[in-house]
DSSP file (Angstrom, degrees, kcal/mol; ACC not computed):
  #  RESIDUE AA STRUCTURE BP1 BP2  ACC     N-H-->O    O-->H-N    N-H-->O    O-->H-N    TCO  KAPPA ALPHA  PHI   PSI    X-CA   Y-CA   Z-CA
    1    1 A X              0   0    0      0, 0.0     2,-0.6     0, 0.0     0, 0.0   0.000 360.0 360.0 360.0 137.5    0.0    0.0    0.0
    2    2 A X        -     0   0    0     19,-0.0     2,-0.1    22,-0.0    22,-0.0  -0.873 360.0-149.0-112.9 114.8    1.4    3.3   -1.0
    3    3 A X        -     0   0    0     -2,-0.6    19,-0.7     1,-0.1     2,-0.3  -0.189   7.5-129.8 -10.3 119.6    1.0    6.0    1.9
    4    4 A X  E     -A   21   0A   0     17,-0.2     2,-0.8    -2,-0.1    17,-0.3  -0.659  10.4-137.4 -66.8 142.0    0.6    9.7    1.4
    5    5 A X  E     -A   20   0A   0     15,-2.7    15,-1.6    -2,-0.3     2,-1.1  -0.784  13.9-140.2-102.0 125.9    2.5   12.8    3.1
    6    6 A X        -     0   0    0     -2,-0.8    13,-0.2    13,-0.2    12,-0.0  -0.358  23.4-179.7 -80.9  69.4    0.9   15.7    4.3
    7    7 A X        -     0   0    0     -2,-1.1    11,-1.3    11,-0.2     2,-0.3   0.369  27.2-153.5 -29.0 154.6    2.4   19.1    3.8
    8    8 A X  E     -B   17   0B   0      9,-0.2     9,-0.3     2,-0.0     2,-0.2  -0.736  22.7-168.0-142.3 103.0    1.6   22.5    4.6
    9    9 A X  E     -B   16   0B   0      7,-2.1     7,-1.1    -2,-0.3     2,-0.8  -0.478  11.8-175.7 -84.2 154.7    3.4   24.5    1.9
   10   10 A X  E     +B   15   0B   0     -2,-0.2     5,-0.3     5,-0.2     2,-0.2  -0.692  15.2 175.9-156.1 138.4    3.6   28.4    2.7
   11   11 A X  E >   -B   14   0B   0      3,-4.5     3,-2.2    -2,-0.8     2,-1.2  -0.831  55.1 -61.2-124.7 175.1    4.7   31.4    1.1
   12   12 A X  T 3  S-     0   0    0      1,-0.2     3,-0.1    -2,-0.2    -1,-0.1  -0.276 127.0  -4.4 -76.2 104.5    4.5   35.0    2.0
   13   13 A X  T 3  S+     0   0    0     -2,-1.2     2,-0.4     1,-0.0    -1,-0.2   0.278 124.1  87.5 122.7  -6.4    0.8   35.7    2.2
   14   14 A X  E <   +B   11   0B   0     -3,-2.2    -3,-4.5     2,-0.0     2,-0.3  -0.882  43.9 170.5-139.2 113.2   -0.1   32.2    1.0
   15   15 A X  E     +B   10   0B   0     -2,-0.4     2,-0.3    -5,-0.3    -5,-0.2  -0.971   5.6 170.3-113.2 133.2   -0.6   29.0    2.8
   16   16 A X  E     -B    9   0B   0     -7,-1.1    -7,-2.1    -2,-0.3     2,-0.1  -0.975  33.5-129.3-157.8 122.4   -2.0   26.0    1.2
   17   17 A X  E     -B    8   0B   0     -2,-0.3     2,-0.4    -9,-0.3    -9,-0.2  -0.340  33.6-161.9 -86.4 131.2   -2.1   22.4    2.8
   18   18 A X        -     0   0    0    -11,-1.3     2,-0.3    -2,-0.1   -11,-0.2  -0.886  10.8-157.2-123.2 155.2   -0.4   19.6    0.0
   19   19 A X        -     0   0    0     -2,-0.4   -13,-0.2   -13,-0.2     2,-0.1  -0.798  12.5-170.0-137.8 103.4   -0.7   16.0   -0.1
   20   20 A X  E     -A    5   0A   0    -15,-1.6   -15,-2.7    -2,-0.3     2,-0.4  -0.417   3.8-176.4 -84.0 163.6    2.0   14.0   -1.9
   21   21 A X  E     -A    4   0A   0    -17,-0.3     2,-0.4    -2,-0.1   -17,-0.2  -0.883  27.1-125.9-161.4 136.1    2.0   10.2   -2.9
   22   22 A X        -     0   0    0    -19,-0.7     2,-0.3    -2,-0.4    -2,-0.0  -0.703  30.4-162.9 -84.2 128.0    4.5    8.2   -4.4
   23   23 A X        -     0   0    0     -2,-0.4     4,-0.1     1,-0.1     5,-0.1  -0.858  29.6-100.3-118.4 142.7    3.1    6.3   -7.5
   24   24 A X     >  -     0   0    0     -2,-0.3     4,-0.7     1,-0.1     3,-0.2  -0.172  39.6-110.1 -52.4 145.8    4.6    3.5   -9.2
   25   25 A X  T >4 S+     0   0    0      1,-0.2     3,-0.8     2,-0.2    -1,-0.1   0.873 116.9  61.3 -38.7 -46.2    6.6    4.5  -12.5
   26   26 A X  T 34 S+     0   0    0      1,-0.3    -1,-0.2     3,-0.0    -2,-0.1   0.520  99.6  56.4 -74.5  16.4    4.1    3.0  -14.9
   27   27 A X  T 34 S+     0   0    0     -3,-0.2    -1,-0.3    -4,-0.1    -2,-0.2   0.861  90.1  80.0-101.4 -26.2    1.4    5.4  -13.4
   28   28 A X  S << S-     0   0    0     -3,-0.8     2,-0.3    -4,-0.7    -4,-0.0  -0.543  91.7-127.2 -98.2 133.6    3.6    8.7  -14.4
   29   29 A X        -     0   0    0     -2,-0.1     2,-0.5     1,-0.0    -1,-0.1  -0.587  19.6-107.5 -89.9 172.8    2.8    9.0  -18.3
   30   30 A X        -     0   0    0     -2,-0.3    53,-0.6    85,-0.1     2,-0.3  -0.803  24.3-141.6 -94.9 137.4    5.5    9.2  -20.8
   31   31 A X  E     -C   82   0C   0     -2,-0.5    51,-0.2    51,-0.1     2,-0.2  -0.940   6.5-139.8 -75.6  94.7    6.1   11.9  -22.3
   32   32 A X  E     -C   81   0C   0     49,-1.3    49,-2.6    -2,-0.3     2,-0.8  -0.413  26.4-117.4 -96.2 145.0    7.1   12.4  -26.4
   33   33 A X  E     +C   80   0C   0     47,-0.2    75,-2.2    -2,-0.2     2,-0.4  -0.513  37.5 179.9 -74.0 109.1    9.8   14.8  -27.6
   34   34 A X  E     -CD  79 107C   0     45,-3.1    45,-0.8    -2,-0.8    73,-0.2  -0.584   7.9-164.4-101.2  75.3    8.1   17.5  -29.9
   35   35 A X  E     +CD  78 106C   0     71,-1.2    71,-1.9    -2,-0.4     2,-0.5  -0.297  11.2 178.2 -75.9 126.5   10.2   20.4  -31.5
   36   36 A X  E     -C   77   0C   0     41,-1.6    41,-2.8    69,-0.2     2,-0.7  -0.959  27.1-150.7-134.8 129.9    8.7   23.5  -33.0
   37   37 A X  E     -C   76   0C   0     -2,-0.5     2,-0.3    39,-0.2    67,-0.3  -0.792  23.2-177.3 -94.4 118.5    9.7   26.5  -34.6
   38   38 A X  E     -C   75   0C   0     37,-6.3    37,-2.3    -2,-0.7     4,-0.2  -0.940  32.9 -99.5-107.7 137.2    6.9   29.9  -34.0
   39   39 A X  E    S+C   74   0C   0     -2,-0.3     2,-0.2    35,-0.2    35,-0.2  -0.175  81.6   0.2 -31.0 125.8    7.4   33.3  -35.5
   40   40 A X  S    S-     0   0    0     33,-1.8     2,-0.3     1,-0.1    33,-0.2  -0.582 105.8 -59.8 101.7-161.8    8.6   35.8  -33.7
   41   41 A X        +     0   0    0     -2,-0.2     2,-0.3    29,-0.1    -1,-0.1  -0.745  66.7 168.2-136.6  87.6    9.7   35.8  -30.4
   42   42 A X        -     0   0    0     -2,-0.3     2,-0.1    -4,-0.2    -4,-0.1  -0.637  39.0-114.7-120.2 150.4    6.1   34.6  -28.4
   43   43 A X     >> -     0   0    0     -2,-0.3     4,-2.0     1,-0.1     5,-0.5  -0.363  32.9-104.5 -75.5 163.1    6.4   33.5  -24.5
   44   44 A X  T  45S+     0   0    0      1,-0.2     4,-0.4     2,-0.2     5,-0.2   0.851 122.4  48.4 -76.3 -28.0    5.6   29.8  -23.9
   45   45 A X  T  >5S+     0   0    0      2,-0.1     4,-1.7     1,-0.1    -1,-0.2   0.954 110.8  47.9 -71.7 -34.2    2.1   30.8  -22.4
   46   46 A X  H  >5S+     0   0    0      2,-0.2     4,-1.9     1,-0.2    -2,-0.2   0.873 119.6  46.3 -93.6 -34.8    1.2   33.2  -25.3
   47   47 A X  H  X5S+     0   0    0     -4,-2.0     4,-0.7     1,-0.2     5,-0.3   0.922 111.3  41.9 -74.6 -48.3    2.2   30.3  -27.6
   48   48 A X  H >><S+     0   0    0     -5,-0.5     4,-3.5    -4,-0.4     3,-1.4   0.976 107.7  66.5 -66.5 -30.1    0.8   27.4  -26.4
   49   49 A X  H 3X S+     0   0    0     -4,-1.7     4,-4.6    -5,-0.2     3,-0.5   0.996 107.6  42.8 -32.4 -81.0   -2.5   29.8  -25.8
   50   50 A X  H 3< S+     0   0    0     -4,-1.9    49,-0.7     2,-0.2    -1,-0.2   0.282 114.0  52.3 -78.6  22.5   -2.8   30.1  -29.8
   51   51 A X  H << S+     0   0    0     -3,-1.4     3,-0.5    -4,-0.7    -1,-0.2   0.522 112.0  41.1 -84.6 -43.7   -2.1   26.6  -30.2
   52   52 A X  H >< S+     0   0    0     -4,-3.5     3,-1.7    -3,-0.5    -2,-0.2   0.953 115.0  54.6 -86.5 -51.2   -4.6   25.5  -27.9
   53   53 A X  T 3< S+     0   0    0     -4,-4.6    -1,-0.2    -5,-0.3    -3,-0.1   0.337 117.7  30.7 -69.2  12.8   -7.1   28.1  -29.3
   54   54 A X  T 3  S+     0   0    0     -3,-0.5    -1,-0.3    43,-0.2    43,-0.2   0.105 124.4  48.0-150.8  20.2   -7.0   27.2  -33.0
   55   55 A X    X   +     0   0    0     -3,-1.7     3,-1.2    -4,-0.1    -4,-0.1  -0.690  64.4 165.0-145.1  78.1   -6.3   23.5  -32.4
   56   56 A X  T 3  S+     0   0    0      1,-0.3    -4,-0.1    -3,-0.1    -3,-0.1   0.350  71.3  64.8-100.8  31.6   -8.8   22.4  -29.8
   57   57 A X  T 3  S+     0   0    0     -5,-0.0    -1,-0.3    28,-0.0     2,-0.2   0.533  84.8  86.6 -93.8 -29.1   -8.3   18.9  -30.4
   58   58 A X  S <  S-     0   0    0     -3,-1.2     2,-2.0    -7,-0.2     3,-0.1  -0.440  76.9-135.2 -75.9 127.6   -4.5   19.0  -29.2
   59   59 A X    >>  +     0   0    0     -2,-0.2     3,-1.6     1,-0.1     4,-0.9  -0.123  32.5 168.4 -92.9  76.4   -4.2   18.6  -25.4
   60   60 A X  T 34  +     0   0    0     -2,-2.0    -1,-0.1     1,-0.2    -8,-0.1   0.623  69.1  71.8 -60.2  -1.7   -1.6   21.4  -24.6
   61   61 A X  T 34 S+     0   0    0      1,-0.1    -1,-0.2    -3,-0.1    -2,-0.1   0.953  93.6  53.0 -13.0 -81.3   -2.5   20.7  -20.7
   62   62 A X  T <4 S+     0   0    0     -3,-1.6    -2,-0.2     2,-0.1    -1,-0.1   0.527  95.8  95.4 -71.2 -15.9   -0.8   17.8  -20.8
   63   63 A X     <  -     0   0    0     -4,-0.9     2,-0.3    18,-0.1    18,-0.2  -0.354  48.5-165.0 -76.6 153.5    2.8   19.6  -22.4
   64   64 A X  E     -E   80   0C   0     16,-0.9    16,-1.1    -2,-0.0     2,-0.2  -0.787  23.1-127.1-151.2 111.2    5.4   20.6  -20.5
   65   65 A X  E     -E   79   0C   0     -2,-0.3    14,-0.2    14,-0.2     3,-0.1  -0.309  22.7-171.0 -75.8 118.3    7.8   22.8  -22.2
   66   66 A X  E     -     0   0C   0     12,-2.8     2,-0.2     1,-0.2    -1,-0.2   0.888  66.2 -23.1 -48.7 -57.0   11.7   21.4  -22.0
   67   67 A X  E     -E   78   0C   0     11,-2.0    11,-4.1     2,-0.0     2,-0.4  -0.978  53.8-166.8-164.1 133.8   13.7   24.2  -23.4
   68   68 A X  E     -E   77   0C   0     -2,-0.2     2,-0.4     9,-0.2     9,-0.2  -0.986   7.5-177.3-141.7 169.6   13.0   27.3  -25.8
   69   69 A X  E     -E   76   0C   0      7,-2.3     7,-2.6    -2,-0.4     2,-0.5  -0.979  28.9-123.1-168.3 110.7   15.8   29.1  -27.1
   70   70 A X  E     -E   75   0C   0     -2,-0.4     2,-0.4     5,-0.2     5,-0.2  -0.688  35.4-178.6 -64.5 122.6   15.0   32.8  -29.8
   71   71 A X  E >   -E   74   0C   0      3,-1.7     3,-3.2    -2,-0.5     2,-2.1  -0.953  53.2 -58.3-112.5 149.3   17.0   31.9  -33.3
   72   72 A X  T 3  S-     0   0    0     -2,-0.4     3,-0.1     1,-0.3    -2,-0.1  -0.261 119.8  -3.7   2.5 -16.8   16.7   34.6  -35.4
   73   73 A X  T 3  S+     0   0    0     -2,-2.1   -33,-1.8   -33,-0.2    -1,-0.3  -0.090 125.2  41.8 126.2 -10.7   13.7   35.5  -36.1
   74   74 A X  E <  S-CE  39  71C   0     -3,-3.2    -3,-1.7   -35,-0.2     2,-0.4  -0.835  73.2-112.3-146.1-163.3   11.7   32.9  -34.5
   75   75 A X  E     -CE  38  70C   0    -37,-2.3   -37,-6.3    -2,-0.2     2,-0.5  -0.989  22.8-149.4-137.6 145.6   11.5   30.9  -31.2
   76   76 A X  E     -CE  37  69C   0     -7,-2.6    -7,-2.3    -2,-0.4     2,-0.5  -0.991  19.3-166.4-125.5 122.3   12.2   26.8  -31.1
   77   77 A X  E     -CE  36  68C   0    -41,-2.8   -41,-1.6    -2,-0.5     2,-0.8  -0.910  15.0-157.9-123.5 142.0   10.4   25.1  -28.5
   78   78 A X  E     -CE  35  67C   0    -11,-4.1   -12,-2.8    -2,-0.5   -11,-2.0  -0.683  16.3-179.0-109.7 104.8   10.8   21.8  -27.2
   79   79 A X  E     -CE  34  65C   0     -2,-0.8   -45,-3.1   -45,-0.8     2,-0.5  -0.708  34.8-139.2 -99.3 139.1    7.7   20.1  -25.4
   80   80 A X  E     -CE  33  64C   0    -16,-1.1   -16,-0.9    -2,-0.4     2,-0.5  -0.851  44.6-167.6 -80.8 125.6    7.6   17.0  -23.9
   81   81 A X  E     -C   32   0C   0    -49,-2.6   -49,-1.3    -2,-0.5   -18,-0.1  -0.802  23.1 -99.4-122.4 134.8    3.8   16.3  -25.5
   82   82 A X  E  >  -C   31   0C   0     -2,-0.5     4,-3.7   -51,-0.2     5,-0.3  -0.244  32.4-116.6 -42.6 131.2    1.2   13.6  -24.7
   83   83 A X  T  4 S+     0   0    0    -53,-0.6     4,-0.2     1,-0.2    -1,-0.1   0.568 110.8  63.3 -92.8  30.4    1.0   10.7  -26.9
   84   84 A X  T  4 S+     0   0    0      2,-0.2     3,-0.4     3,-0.1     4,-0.3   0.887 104.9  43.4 -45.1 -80.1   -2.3   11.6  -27.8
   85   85 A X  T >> S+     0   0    0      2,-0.2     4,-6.1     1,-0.2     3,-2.4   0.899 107.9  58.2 -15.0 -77.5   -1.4   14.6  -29.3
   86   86 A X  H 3X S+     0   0    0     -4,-3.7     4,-0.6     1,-0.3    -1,-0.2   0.686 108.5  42.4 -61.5 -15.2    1.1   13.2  -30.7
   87   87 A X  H 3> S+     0   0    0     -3,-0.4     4,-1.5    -5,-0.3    -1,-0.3   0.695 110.1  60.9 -63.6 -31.4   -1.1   10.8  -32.5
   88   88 A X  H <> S+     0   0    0     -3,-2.4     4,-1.2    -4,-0.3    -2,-0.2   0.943 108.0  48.2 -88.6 -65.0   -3.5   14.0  -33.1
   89   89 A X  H  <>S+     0   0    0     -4,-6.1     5,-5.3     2,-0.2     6,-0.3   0.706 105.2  52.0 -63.1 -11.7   -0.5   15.5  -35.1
   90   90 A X  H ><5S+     0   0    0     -4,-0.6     3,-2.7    -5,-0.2     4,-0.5   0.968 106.8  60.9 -61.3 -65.2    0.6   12.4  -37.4
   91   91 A X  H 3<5S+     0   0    0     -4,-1.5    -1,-0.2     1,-0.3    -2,-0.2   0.445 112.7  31.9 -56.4 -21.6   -2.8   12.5  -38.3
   92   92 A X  T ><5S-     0   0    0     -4,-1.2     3,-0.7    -3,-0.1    -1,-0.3   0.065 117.5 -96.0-108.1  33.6   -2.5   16.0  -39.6
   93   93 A X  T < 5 -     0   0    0     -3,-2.7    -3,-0.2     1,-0.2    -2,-0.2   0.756  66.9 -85.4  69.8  27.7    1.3   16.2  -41.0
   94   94 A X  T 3 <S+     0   0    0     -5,-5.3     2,-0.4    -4,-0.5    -1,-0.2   0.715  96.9 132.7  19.3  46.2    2.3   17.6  -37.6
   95   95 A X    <   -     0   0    0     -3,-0.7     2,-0.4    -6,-0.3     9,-0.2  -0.951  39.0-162.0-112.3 113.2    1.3   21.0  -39.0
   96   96 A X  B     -F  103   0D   0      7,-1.1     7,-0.6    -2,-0.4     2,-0.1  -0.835  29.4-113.0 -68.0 113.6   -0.9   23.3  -36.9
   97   97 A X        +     0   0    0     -2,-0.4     2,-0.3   -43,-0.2   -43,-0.2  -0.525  47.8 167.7 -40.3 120.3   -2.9   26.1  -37.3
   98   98 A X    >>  -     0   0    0     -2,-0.1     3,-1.9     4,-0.1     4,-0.5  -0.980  58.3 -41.6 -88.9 130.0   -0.9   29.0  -35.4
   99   99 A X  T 34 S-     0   0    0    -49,-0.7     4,-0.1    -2,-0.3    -2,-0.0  -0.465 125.1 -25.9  48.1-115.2   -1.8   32.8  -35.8
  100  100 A X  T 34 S+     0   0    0     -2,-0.3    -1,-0.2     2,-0.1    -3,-0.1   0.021 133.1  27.0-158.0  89.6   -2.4   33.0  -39.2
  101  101 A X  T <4 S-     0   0    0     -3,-1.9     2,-0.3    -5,-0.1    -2,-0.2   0.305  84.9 -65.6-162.4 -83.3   -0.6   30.5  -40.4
  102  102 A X     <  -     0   0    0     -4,-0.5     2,-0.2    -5,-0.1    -5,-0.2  -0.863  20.1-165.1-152.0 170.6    0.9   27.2  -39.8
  103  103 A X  B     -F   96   0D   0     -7,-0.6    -7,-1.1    -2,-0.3     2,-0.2  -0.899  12.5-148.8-127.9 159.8    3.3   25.9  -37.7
  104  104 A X        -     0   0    0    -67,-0.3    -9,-0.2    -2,-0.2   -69,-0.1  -0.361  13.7-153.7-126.6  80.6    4.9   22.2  -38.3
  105  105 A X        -     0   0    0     -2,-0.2     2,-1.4     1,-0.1   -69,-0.2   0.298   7.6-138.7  -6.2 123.0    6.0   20.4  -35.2
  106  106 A X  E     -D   35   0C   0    -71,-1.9   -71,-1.2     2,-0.0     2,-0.5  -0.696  24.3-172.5-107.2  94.1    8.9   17.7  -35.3
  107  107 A X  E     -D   34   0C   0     -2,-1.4   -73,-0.2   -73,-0.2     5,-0.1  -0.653  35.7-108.9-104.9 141.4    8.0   14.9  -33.2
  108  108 A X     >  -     0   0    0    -75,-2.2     4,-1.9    -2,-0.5     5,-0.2  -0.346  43.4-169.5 -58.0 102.2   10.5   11.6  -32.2
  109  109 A X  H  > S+     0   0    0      2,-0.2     4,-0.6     3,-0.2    -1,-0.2   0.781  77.4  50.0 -85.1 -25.8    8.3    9.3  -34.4
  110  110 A X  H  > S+     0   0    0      2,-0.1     4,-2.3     1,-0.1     3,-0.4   0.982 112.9  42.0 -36.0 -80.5    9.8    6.3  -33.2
  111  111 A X  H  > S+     0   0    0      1,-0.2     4,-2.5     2,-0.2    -2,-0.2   0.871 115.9  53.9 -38.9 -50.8    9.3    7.1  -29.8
  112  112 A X  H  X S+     0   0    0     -4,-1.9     4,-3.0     2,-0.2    -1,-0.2   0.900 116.2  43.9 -44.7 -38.6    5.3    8.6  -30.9
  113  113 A X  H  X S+     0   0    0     -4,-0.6     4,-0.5    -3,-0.4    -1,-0.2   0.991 114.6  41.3 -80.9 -46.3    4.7    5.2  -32.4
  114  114 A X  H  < S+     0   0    0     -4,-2.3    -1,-0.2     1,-0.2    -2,-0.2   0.794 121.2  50.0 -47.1 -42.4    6.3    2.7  -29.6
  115  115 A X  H  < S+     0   0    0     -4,-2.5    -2,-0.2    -5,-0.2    -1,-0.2   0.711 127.8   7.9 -88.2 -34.3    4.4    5.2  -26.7
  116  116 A X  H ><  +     0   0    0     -4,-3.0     3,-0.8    -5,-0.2    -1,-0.2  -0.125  57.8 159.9-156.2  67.4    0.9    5.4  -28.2
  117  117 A X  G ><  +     0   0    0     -4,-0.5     3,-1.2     1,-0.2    -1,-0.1   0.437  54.7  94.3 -66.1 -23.2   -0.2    3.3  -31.0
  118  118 A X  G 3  S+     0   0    0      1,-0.3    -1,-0.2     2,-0.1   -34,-0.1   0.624  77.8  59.1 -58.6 -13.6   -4.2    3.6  -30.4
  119  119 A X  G <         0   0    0     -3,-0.8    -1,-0.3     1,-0.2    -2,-0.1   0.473 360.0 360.0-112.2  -9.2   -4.9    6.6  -32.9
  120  120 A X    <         0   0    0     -3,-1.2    -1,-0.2   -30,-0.0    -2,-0.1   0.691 360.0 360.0 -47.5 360.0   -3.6    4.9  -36.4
């Protein structure tokens, strides 16, 4: 039986009672590497925002952004993505409506295929 801890986290002006539990590995999902170049130089909220709002099939919840790094003229961001998603995006050339225009996402397709097979 796996046990919870009980916490009280607190910061100044906020106190908020936490309850951790340690979960077996196969409960934590895996995560697929996605890489995307957006115009411009957009913060990772304001991006994933007009991702989620003009793809509302994607579950951009579930992302949790690696590393994003300004190259020249645009910004490359690296999510770790549900393989949901990542199913969602074979199914549409891993191109996305963004702004207005496209964006095309480069996802570890090995890894996509091994992680989450249901959506072929």
């Amino acid at each position: 039986m796996i046990r919870g801890i009980g916490l009280r986290l607190t910061r100044p002006g906020i106190e908020a009672p936490v309850r951790l539990c340690l979960v077996r590995p196969d409960a934590v999902p895996k995560l697929i590497r996605a890489a995307v170049y957006a115009p411009g130089a957009p913060s990772a909220p304001d991006f994933l925002e007009l991702i989620q709002g003009q793809n509302r099939f994607l579950f951009t919840e579930r992302w949790v952004l690696r590393h994003r790094q300004i190259v020249g003229n645009s910004t490359l961001f690296v999510y770790g993505i549900d393989s949901d998603s990542a199913c969602i995006l074979a199914g549409i050339n891993y191109s996305a409506h963004y702004a207005l225009g496209r964006v095309t996402f480069q996802v570890a397709r090995a890894q996509a295929r091994s992680e989450g097979g249901s959506h072929d």
